[in-house]
LOFILUM-164192 format. One record per residue (C-alpha): residue in three letters; x negated, y negated, z negated. Coordinates in nm, 2 decimals, always signed. Example, Ala and Ser with C-alpha at 12.3 -4.5 7.8 and 13.67 -1.06 7.14 Angstrom:
   code        u        v        w
    ALA    -1.23    +0.45    -0.78
    SER    -1.37    +0.11    -0.71
This chain:
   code        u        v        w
    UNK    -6.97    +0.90   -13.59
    UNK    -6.62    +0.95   -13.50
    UNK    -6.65    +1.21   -13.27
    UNK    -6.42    +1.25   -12.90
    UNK    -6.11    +1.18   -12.97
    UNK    -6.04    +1.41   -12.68
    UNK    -6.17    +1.70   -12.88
    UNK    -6.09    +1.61   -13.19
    UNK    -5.73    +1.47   -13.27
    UNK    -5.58    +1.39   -13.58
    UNK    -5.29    +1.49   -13.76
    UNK    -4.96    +1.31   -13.73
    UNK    -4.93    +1.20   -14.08
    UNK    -5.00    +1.21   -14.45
    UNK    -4.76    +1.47   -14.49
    UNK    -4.89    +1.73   -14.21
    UNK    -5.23    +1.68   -14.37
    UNK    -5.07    +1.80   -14.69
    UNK    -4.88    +2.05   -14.59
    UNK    -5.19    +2.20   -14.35
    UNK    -5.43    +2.18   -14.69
    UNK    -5.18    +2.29   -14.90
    UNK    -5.15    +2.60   -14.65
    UNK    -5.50    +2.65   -14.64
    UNK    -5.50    +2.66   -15.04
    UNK    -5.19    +2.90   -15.04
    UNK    -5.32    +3.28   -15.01
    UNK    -5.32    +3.62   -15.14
    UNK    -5.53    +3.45   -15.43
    UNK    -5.22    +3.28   -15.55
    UNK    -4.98    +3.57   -15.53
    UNK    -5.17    +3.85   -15.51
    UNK    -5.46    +3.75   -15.75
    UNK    -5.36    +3.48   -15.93
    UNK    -5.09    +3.71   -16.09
    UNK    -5.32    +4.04   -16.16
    UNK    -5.59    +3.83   -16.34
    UNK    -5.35    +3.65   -16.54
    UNK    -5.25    +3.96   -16.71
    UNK    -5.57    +4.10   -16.71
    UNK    -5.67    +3.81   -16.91
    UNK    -5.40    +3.77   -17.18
    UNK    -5.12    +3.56   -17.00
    UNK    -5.06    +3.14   -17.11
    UNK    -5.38    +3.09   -17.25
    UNK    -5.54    +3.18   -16.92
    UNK    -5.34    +3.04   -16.74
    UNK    -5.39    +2.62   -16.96
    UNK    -5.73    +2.71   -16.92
    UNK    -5.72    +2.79   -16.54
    UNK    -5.54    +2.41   -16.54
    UNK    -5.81    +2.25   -16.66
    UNK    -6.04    +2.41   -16.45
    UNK    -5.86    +2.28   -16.14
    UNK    -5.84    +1.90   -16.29
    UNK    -6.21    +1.92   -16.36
    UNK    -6.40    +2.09   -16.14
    UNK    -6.13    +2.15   -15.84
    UNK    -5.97    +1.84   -15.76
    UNK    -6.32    +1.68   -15.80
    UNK    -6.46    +1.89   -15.51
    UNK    -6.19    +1.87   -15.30
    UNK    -6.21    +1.52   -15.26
    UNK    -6.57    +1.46   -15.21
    UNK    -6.50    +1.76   -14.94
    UNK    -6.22    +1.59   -14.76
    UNK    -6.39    +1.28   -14.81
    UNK    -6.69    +1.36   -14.64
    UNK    -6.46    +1.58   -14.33
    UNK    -6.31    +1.26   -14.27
    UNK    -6.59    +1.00   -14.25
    UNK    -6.76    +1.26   -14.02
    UNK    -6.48    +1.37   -13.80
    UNK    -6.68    +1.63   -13.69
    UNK    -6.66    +2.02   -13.75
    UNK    -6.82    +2.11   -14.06
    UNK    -7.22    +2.13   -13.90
    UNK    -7.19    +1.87   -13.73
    UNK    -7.06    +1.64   -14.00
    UNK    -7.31    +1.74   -14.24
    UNK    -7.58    +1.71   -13.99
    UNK    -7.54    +1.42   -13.85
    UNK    -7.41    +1.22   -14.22
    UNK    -7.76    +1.35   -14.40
    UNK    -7.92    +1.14   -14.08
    UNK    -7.73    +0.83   -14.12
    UNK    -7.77    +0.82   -14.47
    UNK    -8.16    +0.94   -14.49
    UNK    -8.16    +1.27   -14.62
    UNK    -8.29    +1.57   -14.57
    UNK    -8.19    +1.73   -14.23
    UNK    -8.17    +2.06   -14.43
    UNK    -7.81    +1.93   -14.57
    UNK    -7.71    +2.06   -14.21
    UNK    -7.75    +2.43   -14.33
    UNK    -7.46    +2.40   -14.55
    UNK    -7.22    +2.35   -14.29
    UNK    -7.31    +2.60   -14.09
    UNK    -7.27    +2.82   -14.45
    UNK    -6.89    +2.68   -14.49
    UNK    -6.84    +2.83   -14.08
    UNK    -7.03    +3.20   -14.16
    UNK    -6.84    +3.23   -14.46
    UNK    -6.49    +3.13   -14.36
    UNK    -6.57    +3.38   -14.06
    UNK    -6.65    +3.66   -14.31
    UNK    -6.37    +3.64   -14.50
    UNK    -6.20    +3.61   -14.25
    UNK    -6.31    +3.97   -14.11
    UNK    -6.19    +4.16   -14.43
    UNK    -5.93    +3.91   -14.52
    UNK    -5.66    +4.00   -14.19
    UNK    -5.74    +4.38   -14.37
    UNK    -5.57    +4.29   -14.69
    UNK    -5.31    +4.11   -14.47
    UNK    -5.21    +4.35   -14.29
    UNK    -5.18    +4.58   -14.59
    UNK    -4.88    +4.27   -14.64
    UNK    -4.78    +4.32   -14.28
    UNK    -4.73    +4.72   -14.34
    UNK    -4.56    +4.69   -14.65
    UNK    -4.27    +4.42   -14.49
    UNK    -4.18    +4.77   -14.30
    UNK    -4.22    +4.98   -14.52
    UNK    -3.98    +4.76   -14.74
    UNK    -3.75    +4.69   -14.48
    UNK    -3.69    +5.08   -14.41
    UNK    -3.61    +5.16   -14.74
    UNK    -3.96    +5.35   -14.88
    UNK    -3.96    +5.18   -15.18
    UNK    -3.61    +5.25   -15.32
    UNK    -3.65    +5.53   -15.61
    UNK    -4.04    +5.50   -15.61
    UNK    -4.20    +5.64   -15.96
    UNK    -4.59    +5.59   -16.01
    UNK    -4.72    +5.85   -15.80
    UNK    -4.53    +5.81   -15.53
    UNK    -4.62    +5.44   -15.53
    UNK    -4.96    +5.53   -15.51
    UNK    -4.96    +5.76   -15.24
    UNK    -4.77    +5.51   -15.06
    UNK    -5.04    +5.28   -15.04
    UNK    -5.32    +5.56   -15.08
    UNK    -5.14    +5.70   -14.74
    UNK    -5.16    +5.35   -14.57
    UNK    -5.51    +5.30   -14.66
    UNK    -5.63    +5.67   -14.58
    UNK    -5.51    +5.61   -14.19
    UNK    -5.79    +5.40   -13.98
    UNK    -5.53    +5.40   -13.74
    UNK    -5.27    +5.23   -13.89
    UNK    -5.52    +4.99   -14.07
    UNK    -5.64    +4.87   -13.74
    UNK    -5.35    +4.83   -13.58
    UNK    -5.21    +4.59   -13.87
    UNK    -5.53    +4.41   -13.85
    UNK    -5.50    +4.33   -13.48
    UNK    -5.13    +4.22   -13.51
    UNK    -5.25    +3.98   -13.80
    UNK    -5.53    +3.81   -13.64
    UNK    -5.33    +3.82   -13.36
    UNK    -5.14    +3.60   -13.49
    UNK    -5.36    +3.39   -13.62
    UNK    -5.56    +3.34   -13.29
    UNK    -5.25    +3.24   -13.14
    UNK    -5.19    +2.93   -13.37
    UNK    -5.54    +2.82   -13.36
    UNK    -5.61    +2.85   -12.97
    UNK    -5.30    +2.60   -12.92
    UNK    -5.42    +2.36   -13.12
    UNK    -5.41    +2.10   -13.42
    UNK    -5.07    +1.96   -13.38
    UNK    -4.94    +2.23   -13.16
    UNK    -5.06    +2.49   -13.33
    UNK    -5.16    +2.43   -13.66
    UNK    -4.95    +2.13   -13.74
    UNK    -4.64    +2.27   -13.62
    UNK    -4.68    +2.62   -13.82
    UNK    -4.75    +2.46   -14.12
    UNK    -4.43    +2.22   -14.09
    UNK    -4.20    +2.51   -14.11
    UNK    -4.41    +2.77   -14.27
    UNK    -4.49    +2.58   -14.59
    UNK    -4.11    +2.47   -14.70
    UNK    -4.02    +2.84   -14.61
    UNK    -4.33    +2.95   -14.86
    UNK    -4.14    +2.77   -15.13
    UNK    -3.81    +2.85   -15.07
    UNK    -3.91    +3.22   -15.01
    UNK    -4.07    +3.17   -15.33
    UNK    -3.71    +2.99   -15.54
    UNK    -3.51    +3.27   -15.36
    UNK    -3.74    +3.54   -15.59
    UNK    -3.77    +3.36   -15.92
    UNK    -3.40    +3.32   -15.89
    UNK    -3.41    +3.75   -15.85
    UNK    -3.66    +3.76   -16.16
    UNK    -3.38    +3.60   -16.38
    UNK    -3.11    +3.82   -16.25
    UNK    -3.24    +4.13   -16.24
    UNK    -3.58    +4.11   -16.44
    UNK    -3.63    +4.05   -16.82
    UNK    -3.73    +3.69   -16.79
    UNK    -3.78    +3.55   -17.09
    UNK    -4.06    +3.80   -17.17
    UNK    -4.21    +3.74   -16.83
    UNK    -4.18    +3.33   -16.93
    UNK    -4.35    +3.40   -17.30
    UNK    -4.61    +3.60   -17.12
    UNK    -4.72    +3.33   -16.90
    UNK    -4.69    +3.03   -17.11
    UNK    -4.73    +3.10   -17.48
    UNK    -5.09    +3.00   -17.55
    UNK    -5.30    +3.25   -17.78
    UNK    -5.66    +3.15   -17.73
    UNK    -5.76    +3.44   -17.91
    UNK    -5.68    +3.63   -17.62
    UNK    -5.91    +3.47   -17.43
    UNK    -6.22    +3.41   -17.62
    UNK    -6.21    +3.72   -17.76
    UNK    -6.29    +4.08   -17.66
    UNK    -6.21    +4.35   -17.82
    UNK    -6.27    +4.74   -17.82
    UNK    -6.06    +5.02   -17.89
    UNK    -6.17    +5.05   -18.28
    UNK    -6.03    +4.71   -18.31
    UNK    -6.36    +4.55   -18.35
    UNK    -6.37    +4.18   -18.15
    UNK    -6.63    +3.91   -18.04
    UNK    -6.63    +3.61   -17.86
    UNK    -6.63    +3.62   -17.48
    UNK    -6.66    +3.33   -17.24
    UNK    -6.57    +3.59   -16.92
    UNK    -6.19    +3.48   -16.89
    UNK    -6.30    +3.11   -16.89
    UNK    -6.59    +3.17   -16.61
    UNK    -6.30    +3.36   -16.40
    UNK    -6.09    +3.11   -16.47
    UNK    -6.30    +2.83   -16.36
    UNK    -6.43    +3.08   -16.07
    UNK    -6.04    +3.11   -15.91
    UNK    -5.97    +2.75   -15.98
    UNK    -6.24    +2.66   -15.76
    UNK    -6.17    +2.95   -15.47
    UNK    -5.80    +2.95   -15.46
    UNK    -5.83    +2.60   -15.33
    UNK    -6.04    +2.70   -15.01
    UNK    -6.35    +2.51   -15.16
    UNK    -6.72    +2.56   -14.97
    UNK    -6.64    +2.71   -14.66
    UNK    -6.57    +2.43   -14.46
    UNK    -6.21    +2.49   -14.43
    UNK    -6.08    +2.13   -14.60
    UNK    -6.36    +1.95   -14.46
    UNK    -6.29    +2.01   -14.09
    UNK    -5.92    +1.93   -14.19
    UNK    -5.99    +1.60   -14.35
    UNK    -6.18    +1.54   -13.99
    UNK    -5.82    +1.49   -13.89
    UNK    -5.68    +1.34   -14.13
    UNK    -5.55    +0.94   -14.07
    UNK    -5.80    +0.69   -14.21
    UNK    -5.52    +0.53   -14.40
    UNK    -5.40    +0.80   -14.58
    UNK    -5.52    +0.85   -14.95
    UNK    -5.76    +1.11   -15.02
    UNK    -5.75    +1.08   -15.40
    UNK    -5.31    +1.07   -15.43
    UNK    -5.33    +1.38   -15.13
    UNK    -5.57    +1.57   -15.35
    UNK    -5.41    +1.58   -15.62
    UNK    -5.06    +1.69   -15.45
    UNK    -5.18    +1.95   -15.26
    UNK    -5.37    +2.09   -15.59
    UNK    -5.02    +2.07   -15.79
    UNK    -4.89    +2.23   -15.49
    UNK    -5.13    +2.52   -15.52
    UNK    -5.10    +2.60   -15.82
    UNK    -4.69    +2.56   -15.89
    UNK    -4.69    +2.86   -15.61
    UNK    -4.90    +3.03   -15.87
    UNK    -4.71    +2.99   -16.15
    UNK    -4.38    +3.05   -15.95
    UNK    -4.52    +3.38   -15.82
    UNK    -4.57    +3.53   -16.18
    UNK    -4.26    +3.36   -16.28
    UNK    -4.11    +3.59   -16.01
    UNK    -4.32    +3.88   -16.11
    UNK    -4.38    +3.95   -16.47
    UNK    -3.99    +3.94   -16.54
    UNK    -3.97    +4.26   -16.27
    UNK    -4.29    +4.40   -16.40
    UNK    -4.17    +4.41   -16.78
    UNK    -3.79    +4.49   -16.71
    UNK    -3.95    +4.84   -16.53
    UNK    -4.23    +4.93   -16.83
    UNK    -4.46    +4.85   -16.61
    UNK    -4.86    +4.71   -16.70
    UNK    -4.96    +4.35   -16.64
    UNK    -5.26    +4.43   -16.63
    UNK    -5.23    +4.68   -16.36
    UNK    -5.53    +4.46   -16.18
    UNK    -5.53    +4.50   -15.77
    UNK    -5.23    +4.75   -15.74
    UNK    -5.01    +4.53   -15.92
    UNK    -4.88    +4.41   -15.63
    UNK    -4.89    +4.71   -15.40
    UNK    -4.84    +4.97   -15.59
    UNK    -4.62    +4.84   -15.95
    UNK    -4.44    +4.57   -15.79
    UNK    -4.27    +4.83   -15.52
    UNK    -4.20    +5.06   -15.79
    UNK    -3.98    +4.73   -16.03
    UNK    -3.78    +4.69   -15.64
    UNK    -3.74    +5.03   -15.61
    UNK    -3.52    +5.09   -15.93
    UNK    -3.35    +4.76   -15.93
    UNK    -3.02    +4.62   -15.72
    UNK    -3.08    +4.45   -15.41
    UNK    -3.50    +4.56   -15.44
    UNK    -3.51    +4.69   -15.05
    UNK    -3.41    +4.34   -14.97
    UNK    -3.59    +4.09   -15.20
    UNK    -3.87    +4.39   -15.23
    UNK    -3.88    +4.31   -14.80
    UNK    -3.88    +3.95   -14.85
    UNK    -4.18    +3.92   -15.14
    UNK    -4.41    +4.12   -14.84
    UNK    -4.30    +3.89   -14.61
    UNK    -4.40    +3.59   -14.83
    UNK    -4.73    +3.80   -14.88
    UNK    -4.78    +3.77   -14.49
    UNK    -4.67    +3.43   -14.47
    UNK    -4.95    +3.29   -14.73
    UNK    -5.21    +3.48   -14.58
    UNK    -5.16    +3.34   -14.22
    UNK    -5.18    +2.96   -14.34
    UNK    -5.49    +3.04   -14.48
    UNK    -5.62    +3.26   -14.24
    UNK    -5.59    +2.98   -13.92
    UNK    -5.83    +2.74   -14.14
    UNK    -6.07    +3.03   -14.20
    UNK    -6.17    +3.07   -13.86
    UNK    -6.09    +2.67   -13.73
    UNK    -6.47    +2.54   -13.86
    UNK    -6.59    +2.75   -13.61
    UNK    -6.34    +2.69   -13.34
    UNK    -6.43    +2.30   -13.38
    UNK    -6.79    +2.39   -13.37
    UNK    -6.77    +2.55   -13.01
    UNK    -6.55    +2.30   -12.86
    UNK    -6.79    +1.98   -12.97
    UNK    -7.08    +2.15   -12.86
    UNK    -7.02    +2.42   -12.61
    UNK    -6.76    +2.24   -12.44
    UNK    -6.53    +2.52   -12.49
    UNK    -6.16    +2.49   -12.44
    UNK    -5.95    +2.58   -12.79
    UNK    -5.81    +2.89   -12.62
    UNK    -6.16    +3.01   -12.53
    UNK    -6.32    +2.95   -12.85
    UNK    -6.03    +3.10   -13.06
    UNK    -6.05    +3.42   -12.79
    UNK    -6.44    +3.43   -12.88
    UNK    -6.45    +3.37   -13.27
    UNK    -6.12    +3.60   -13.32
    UNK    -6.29    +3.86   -13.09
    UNK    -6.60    +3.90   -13.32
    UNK    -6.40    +3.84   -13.63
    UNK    -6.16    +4.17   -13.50
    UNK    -6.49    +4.34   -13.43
    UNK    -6.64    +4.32   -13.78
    UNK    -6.30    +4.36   -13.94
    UNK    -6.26    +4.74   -13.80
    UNK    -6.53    +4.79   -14.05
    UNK    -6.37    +4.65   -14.37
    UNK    -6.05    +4.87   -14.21
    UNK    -6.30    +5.19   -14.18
    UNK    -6.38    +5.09   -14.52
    UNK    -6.10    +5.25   -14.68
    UNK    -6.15    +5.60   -14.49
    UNK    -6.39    +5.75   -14.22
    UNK    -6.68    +5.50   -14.40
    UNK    -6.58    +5.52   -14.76
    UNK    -6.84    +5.76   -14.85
    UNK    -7.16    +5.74   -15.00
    UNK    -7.37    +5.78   -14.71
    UNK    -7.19    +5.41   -14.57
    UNK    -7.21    +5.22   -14.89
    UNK    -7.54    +5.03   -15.00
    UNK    -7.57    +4.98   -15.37
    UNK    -7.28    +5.16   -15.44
    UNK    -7.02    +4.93   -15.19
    UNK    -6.82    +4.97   -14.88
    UNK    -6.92    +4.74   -14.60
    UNK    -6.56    +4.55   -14.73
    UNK    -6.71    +4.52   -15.10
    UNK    -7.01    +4.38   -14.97
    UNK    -6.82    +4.10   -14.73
    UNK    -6.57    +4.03   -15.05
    UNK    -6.91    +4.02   -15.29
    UNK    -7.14    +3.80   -15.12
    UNK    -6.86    +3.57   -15.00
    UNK    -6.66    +3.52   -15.33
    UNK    -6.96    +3.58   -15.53
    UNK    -7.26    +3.40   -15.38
    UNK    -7.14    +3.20   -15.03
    UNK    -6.82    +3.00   -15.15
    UNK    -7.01    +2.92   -15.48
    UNK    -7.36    +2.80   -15.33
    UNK    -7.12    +2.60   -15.08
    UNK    -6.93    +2.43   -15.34
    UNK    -7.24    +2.33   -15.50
    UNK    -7.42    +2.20   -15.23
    UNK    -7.09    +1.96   -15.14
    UNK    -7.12    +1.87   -15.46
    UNK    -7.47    +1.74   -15.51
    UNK    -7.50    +1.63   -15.15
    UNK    -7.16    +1.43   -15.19
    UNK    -7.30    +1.28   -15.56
    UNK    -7.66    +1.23   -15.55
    UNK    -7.77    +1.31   -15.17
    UNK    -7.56    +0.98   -15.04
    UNK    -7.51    +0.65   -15.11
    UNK    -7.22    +0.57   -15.38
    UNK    -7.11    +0.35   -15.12
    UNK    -6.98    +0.62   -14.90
    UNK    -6.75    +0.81   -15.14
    UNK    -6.63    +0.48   -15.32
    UNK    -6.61    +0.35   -14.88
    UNK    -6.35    +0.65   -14.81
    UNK    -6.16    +0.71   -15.13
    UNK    -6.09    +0.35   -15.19
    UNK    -5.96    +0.38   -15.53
    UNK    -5.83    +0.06   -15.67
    UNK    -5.95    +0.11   -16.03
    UNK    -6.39    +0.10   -16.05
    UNK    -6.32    +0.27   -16.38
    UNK    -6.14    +0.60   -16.19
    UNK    -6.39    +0.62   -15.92
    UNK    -6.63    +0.63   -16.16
    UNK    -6.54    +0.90   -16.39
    UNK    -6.46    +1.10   -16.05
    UNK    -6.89    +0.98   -15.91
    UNK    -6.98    +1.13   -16.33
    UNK    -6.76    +1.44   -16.28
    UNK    -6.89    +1.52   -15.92
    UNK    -7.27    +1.48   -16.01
    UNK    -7.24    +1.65   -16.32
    UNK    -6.99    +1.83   -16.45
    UNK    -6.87    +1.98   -16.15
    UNK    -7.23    +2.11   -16.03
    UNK    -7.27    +2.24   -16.38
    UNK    -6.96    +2.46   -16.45
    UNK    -7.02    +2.59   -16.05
    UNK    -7.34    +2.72   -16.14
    UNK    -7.22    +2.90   -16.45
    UNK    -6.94    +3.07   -16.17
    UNK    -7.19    +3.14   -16.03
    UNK    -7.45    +3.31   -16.27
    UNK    -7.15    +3.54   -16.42
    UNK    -7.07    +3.63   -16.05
    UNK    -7.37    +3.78   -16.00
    UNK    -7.37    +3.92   -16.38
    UNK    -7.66    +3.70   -16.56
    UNK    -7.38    +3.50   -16.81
């Protein structure tokens, strides 16, 4: 079961492993959404309880993920396929990864949309369009970018584009070589605008709001007559992007732990390309809460706090066209290392069993994934009315719903209990060969139990029943 080495290489090292996962992980969920929740949901308190989500029900998944990617060293299908037959289970476990491959694809289709917004706004910022910005011109900005099908598609093709042309030349070529500069640029892209936040922002409010902990914020709800009661929603959400921001259920860390080196440690990688996630998290509402507060802005803005507030803090401060210019271009930069392991299931898929060369698969895959993407594009315009939506959503709601909401969950789950009670404990405790019985087994309790559990509560608020 170690498939053709011909097809399916490996990465180079450890760290290229790392720094591919960790740029799967890194998206517009860290510094797009990440940041927008966490003021929607009352600042440091969120944010300790969004930690321990990612120690408990995160890290857990990732590793019985990778773990099973790399004893299969297959694509995603084929892995799960052919481990439920060696280990005597139900050939049905094969439907799961062919659920990780249709639901990177999906996202992938709306996902280059909201990327290229990133790709627009590098312009935009670069040309000056932000300097002097007040609120409404803010929002026409982006209510004009969004309004054009035009220009929506054409960003859209330059960003998968891009990512088609990483993937098609391969896993060290390609992928292992963007990911060795891209990642340490990420970061220092990153340092360059915290650094900008403490200059020119207010940023020790923007610290307080992050870290100081008031748990009343988040367990409780309350109306505009002042009268509160206890809500559990900021915990499910937490737990909910814990789990997503790390690029769990789609397939997309299995088929890179296919290529990982057998000698490299799944449980020490884990757990450094989760702190890894999440420090570009916290750095990217360290860089933006200072700018958000020094300009009266709202926290809470939700979505638009990123396209529409954030150019209005660059716009009225010194140096914003260039830092302003170099945030979008950090934008574009995390979408694009997640975007290549989106669509690479499928790509792996096609060469095993079609006998496709990379470059044709990637052509195929990033051709139907264009295709369906001019609809989340014509979402925002020509097909936003109410004769293109069903039950009230745009063909780009319903692709963001069912895949954030239902697919990635379901997937999650499924590598959960397949990984804890479908296989021998032999095969987990085989591949993560942990030195201490006493760690592998609190991991085996956490992955058949407590993991499974606080998925399927993400999963019942999701679709609005908790």
């Amino acid at each position: 079961m170690n498939g053709n080495p011909a097809v399916h290489n490996q990465w180079s090292s450890r760290l290229a492993f790392m720094l591919a996962a960790i740029g799967s992980a890194v998206g517009l969920g860290n510094i797009w959404k990440f940041p927008y929740i966490t003021g929607e949901y009352g600042g440091g308190a969120f944010v300790l309880v969004y930690l321990v989500c990612v120690a408990l029900i995160g890290i857990p998944v990732m590793m019985a993920e990778i773990l099973l990617g790399r004893r299969g060293r297959r694509s995603p299908i084929n892995t799960m396929r052919e481990l439920a037959s060696a280990e005597g289970a139900s050939p049905w476990w094969g439907v799961v990864g062919w659920g990780g491959v249709v639901t990177g694809f999906l996202i992938l289709s709306f996902y280059s949309v909201v990327a290229g917004w990133a790709l627009a706004y590098v312009v935009e910022g670069g040309f000056g369009a932000f300097q002097g910005l007040d609120g409404e011109r803010a929002g026409a900005l982006f209510g004009e970018l969004t309004a054009s099908p035009q220009r929506l598609i054409f960003w859209h093709s330059v960003f998968m584009a891009m990512t088609m042309a990483v993937v098609a030349n391969g896993v060290r070529s390609g992928l292992e070589r963007l990911v060795t500069w891209l990642m340490p640029l990420l970061f220092l892209l990153l340092a360059v605008l915290v650094g900008y936040a403490m200059a020119a922002g207010d940023f020790e409010r923007g610290l307080h709001f992050l870290f100081d902990v008031d748990f009343s914020k988040v367990f409780m709800s309350c109306d505009e007559a002042g009268l509160c009661e206890f809500t559990a929603e900021p915990v499910l959400v937490a737990m909910g992007h814990a789990f997503f921001t790390l690029s769990l259920g789609m397939g997309a860390i299995m088929v890179y732990g296919s290529y990982m080196p057998h000698d490299a440690s799944i449980a020490g990688s884990t757990v450094m390309i989760a702190l890894a996630d999440t420090l570009v998290a916290l750095m990217a509402g360290v860089a933006i809460f200072p700018l958000v507060f020094a300009n009266g802005l709202e926290p809470g803005a939700g979505p638009g706090l990123v396209f529409v507030s954030l150019p209005i803090a660059f716009g009225a401060m010194p140096g914003g066209q260039l830092f302003g210019t170099l945030f979008f271009v950090l934008l574009v930069f995390a979408a694009w290392s997640s975007s290549i392991s989106l669509v690479e299931p499928a790509v792996a898929w096609l060469t095993e069993n079609e006998h496709m060369s990379r470059r044709k698969a990637a052509l195929l895959i990033g051709g139907l994934a264009w295709l369906l993407g001019i609809g989340s594009a014509l979402s925002f315009n020509l097909w936003s009315g109410d004769e293109y939506k069903v039950f009230g959503k745009t063909l780009f709601d319903i692709k963001d719903y069912l895949t954030a909401n239902i697919m990635l969950p379901l997937g999650g789950l499924a590598i959960a209990l397949f990984t804890g009670w479908a296989v021998s404990r032999r095969l987990p405790e085989g591949e993560l060969a942990m030195r201490s019985p006493l760690l592998f087994g609190a991991w085996h309790f956490v992955i058949r139990y407590i993991a499974p559990a606080g998925i399927v509560l993400v999963f019942l608020n999701a679709i609005g029943v908790v």
